[in-house]
N, C-alpha and C positions, 0 to 999 in steps of 0.2 A: 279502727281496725288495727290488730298486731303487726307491725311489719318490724324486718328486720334494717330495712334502709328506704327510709324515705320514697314512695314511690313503687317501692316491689310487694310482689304480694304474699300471703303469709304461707308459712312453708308447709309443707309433709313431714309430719312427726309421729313418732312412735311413741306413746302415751306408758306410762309405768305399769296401765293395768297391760299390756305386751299389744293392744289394737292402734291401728295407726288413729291421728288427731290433727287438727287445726283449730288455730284460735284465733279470734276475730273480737275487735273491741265494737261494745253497741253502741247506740246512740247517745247515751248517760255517760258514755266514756268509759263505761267495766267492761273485761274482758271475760268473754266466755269460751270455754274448750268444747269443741264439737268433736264426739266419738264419731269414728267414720266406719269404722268393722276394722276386720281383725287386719293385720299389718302386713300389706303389699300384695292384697287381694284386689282382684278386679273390683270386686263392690266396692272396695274403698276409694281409689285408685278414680270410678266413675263419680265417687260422692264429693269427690276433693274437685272434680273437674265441676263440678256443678256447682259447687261452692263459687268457685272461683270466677264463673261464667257470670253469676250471679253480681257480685261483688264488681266486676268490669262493669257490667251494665247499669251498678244505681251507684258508683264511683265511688267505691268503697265502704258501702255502707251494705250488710247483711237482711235479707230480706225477714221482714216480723215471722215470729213463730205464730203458729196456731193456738189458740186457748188449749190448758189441758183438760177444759172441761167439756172442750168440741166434742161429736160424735165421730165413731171411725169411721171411714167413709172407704169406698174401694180406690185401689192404685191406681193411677195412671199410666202399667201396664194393663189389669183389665181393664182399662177403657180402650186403649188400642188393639185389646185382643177383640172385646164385643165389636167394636166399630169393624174388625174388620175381617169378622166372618158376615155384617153387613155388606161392607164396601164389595168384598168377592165375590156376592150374587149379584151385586146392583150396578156394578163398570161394568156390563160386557155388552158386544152387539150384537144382533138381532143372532146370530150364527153360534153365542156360546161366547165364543171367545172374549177374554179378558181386552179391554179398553187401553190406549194410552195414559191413562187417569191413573188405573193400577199400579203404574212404574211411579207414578211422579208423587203418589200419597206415599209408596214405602221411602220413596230417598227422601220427603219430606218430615214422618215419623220416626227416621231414624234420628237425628239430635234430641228429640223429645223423648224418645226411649231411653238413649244413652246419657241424658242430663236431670232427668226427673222422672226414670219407671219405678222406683219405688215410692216416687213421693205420695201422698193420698193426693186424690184428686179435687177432692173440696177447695186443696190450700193452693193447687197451680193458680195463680195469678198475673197480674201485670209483669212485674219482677220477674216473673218465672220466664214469660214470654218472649221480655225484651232478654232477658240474658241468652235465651235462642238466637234471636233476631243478632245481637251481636257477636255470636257467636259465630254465626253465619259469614258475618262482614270480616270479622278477623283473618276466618280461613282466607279469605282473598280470590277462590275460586269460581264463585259468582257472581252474575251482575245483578246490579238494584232490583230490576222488574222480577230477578228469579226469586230472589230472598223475598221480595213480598208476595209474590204467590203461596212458596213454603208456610211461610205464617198465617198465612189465609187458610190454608189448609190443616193446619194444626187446630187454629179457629171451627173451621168446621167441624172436627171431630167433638172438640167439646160442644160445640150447637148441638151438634145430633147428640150429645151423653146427657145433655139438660134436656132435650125432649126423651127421651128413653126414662128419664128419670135417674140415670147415675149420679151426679154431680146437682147440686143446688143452682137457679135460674143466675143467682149471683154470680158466679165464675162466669159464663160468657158473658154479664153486662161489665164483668170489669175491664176480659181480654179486650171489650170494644175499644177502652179509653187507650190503648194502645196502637201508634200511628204509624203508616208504612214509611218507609225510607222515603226520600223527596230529593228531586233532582237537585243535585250541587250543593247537598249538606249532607253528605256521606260519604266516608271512605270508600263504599261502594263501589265498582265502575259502571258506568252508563251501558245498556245494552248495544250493540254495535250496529242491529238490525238485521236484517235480510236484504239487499240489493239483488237485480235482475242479475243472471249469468250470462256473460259473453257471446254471441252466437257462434264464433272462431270455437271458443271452449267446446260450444256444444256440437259442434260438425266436428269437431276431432275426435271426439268422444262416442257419439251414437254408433260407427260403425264396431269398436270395439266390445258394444255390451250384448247380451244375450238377447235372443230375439223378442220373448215376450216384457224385459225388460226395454230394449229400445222403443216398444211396442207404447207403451205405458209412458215415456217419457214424450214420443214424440205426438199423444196425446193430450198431455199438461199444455206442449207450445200450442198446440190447435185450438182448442179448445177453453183453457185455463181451469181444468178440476183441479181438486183439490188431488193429491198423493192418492189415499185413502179410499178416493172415488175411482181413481185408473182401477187401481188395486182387486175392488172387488166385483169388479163389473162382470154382467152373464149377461148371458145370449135374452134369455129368459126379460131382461130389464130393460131392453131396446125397441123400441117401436119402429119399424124398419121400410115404413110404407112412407113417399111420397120422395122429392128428393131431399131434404133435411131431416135426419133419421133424430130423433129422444131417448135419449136416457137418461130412467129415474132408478137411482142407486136404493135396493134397501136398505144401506145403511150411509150414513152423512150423516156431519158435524149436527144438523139442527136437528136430527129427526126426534131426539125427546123434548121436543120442546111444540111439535106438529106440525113444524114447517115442511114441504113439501120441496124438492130438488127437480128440477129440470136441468140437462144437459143438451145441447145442441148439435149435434155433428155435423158438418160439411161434408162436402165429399170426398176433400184432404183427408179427414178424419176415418170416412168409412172406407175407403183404401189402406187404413192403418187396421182396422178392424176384422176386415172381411179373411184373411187367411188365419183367422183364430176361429172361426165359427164352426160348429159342430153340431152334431143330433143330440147332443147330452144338452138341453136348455139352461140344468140347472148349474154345471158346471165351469168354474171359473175361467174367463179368458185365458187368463194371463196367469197360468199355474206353472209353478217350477218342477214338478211332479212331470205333468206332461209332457214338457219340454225336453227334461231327460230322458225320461221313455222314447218318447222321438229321438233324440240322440243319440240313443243304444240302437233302434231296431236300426238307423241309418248307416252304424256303424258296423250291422251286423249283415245290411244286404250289401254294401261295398267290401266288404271282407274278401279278398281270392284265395285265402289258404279256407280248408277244413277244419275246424274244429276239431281237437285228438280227444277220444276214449275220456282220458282225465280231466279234461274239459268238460265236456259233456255230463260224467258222472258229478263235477265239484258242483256245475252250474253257478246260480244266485245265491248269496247268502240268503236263507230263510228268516234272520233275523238279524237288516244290517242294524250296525250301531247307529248309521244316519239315514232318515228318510228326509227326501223333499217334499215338501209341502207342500199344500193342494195350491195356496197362495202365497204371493210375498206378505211380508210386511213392510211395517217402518224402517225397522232398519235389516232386514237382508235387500231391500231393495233401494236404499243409501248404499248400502257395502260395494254392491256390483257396482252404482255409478262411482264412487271412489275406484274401489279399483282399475275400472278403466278409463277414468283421467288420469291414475300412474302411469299405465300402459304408454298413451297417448301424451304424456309428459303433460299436461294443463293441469292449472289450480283447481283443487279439488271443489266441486259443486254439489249441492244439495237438491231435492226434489221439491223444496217449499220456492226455491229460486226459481223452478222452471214456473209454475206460478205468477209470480212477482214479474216474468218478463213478457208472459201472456199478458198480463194486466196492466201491462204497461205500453206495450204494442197496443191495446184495443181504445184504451183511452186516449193517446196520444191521434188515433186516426178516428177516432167516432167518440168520445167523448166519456166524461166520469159518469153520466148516469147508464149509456152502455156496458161501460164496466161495470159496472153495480148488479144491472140486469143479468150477464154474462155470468159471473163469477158468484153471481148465488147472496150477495148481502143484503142483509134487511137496510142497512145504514148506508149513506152516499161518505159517512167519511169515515167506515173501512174499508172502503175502495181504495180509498186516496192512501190508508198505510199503503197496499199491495202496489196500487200507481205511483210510477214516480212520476214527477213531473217532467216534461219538456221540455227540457231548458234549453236545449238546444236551438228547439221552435223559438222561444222567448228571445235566446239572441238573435236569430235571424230579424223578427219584427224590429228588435230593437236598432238595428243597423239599418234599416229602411227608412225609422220613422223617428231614431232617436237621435 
């Protein structure tokens, strides 16, 4: 490979015919000039970074060209274009709405786009891959388990372009021979994990957040749902007869796969429930839509002045710029708990935490195959992520008997 000192890589050059260039020595030891497009254009600019991605990940050596006597084959932007007017009909849940999935295939497609959308997609290979993959690890932004999902996902797309027929069966058998990051052999950093949150935290916190927000949290500790399952719960999904009342979420983590969700409420639980319940069945508990409505008309029966003429005549904007949603999501229903851990000055907490501290309360007093049961896993050891252990319990014994 060209270099100008030992060790650096080869530069951005402006080529005599006036388009920018890089030149790279092969494997024979000859040096070849790659026209990149025209000088200090974006196309180029991406194709220099590609280069270069490239070149970091097979250590300095250029990855093989394509015969010229290959067929054209399409880019590897339409393949992310076909994949993903697939992918936007096929993430969504039972209600329409776009999936978690959606967000995490675009932030994974985009270094794929940015490093190889005009390459053909016949020629994406190994090389191609891992120059992602470290691409990934250089930003320094991610941890190990996120950068090998991304690439899994990349994987994917070309799986489904070899069954659709875009791309030859060979391209995914080769991306296979390409291996995920591994603990303690990568710059990577190790994920941090999820730990249970404080209970101090969370008694400072709940009285600060909004009610069907509180609602929903103090659900998670009862209970141990998942986020996703507070979130979408209706009147309509609870079976309400005896004293431990069920609910089966239309939508949950398993449901395409056929598994079936049972939820359990107490009567903790249906104390948290019951001043949400309405004649509208089908209508979300726990809507921000409503809550606000409430909020206005509450604010409009304690009112002691009048209303003036120009009041009256402005009213409602007919079309505000923001509407509240019928339900939270991911993240406006993270936001509000952030926020009021500011309030309340505590380390900010997540809603996968309140989780993690149910399921770790249940196990701790009834056991990991309770938890198991409880929390909805097919596996006794994805409990055990969500459980932590008792260590506490383990020094006690061990001070009695060690």
């Amino acid at each position: 490979m060209a270099r100008t000192k030992r060790g650096t890589p080869p530069s951005y050059r402006r080529h005599s015919s006036g388009q920018a260039c890089v030149t790279v020595r092969e494997a024979d030891g000859r040096r070849r000039e790659i026209l990149l497009g025209p000088w200090e254009s974006p196309e180029s600019k991406a194709e220099y970074a590609r280069i270069l991605a490239e070149l970091a990940a097979n250590q300095g050596r250029p990855q093989a060209q394509a015969s010229a006597s290959a067929p054209v084959s399409v880019s590897v932007n339409e393949v992310i274009l076909a994949f993903w007017r697939h992918a936007d009909q096929h993430y969504r849940a039972p209600d329409g709405t776009p999936t978690g999935e959606v967000d995490n295939l675009r932030d994974s497609l985009r270094p794929l786009k940015a490093l190889y959308g005009d390459t053909p997609a016949r020629d994406f290979g190994p090389a191609c891959l891992e120059a992602i993959q470290g691409d990934l690890v250089r930003r320094g932004a991610l941890c190990r388990s996120t950068i090998n999902a991304r690439v899994n996902r990349v994987r994917r797309v070309f799986k489904w372009a070899v069954r659709k027929r875009l791309v030859p069966v060979e391209v995914i058998q080769s991306l296979a021979t390409v291996p995920g990051l591994q603990r303690g052999r990568t710059a990577a950093p190790e994920p941090e994990g999820v730990l249970p949150v404080a209970a101090g935290h969370v008694k400072a916190t709940l009285p600060r957040l909004p009610a069907p927000v509180r609602a929903m949290a103090e659900l998670q500790l009862l209970t141990g749902m998942r986020a996703g399952e507070a979130m979408v719960m209706r009147a309509i999904d609870l079976t309400m007869s005896g004293p431990v009342w069920t609910y089966r979420p239309a939508s949950h983590k398993n449901r395409h796969r056929g598994l079936d969700r049972v939820i359990f409420l107490g009567p903790q639980a249906q104390e948290v429930v019951k001043p949400f319940l309405t004649t509208n069945l089908e209508a979300f508990l726990f809507s921000p839509r409503a809550y606000v409505e409430a909020m206005h008309r509450r604010r409009a029966e304690q009112r002691k002045t009048r209303r003036t003429p120009s009041e009256l005549r402005r009213g409602r904007k007919a079309k505000p710029r923001r509407v509240p949603a019928e339900r939270y999501n991911r993240r406006s229903y993270r936001v509000a708990i952030v926020r009021a851990c500011r309030e309340a000055d505590v380390p900010a907490w997540s809603p996968l935490q309140l989780r993690h501290t149910a399921a770790t309360l249940i196990r701790a007093k009834y056991g990991l195959e309770a938890a198991k049961a409880i929390l909805g896993h097919t596996r006794v050891e994805t409990s055990q992520i969500y459980a932590e252990r008792d260590l506490g319990r383990a020094a006690e014994i061990m001070k009695e008997i060690g």
